[in-house]
C-alpha positions in Angstrom: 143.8 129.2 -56.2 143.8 128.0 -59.8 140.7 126.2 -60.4 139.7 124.0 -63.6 136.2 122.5 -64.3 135.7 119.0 -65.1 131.8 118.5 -67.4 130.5 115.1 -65.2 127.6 114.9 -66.9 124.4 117.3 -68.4 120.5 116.7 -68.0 117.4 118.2 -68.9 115.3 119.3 -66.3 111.6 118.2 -65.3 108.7 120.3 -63.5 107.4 118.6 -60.3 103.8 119.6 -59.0 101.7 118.3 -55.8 99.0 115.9 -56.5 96.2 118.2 -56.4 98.1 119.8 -59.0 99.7 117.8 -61.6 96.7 117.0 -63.7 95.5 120.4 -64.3 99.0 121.4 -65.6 99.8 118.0 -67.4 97.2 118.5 -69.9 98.8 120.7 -72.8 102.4 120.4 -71.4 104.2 122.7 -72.1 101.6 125.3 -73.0 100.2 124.7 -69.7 102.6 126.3 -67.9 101.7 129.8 -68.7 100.4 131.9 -66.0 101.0 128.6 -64.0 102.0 129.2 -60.3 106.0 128.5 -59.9 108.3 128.5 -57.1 111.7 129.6 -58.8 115.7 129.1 -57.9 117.3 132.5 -57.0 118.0 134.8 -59.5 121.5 134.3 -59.6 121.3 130.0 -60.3 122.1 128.7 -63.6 118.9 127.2 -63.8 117.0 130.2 -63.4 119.0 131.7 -66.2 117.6 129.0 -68.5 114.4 129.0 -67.5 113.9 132.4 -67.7 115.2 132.0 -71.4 113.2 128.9 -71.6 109.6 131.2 -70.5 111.2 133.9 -73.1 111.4 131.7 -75.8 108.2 129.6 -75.3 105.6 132.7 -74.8 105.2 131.3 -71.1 104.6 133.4 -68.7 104.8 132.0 -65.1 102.8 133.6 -62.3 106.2 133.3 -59.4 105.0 132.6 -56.1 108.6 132.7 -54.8 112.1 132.5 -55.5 114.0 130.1 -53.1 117.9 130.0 -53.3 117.9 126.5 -51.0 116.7 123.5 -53.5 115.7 121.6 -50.2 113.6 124.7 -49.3 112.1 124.6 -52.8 111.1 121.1 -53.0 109.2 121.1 -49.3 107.5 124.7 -50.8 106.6 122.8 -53.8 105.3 119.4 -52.1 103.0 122.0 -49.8 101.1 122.3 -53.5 102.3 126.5 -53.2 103.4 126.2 -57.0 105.5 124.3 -59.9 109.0 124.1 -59.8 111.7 122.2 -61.5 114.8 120.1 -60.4 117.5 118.3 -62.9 115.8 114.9 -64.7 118.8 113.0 -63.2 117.2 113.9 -59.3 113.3 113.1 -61.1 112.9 109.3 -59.0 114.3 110.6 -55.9 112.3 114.0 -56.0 109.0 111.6 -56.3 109.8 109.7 -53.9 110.8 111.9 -51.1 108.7 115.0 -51.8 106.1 112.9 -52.9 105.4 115.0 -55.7 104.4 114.3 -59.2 106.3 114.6 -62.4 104.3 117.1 -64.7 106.7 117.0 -67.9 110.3 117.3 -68.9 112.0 120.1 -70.6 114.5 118.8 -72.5 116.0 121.7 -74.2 116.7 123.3 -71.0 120.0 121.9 -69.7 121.6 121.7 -66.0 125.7 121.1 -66.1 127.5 119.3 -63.4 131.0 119.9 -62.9 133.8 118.5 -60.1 136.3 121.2 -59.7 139.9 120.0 -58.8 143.1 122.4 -58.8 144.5 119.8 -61.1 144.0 120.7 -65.4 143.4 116.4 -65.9 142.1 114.6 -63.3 144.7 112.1 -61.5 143.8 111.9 -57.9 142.3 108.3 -57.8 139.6 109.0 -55.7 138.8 111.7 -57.8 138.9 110.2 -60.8 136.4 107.2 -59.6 133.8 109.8 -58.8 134.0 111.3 -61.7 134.3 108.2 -64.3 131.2 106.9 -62.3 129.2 110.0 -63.0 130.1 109.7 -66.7 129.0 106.4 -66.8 126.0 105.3 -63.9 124.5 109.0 -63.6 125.2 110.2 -67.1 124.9 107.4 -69.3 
């Protein structure tokens, strides 16, 4: 099947700690992080890519608790105060609110990509084409 990737949107990405937590690693953000406790995406995520380059570029290094493929998995592992971890900014409010985690800092110059892949090169399927145009423009801005 002939595939073709359509860029919806790009984010930074923030790092998410339990309450009895997020103060001790708040204080010197981002310098904090080193040697700080993280649960980790999978080795083979985009988002682990970067933030491994991230760690590289910054000096960090991260003592990893684990390394959870599932982001569902990750978020209840990292609500149960077992280490930092990190989700796209654009999930930050809804990460708070139903992990009930904190937000320790963002990380702006790492970037997470979302894509919609169609079979078609230019988007014309109308319902298609509404999801994505409301990406671009309520998720996106």
């Amino acid at each position: 099947v002939r595939a073709f990737n359509h860029l919806l949107g790009e984010c930074g990405v923030s790092v998410f700690a339990g309450r009895e937590m997020v103060e001790t690693y708040k204080r010197g953000f981002p310098g904090s992080l080193h040697e700080a406790p993280f649960l980790l995406p999978g080795p083979n995520t985009s988002l682990r890519h970067s933030m491994d380059g991230w760690f590289e570029a910054k000096g960090i290094e991260p003592k990893i608790m684990g390394e959870i493929e599932d982001c569902a998995l990750l978020k209840v592992f990292g609500q149960t105060g077992l280490g930092l971890f990190v989700m796209p900014t654009v999930e930050e409010e809804e990460v708070q609110r139903q992990y009930d985690v904190r937000l320790v800092g963002r990380l702006e110059d790492v970037r997470e990509r979302f894509y919609a892949i169609s079979t078609e090169r230019r988007v014309t399927n109308p319902p298609v084409r509404a999801i994505t145009e409301a990406a671009h423009k309520e998720i996106f801005e």
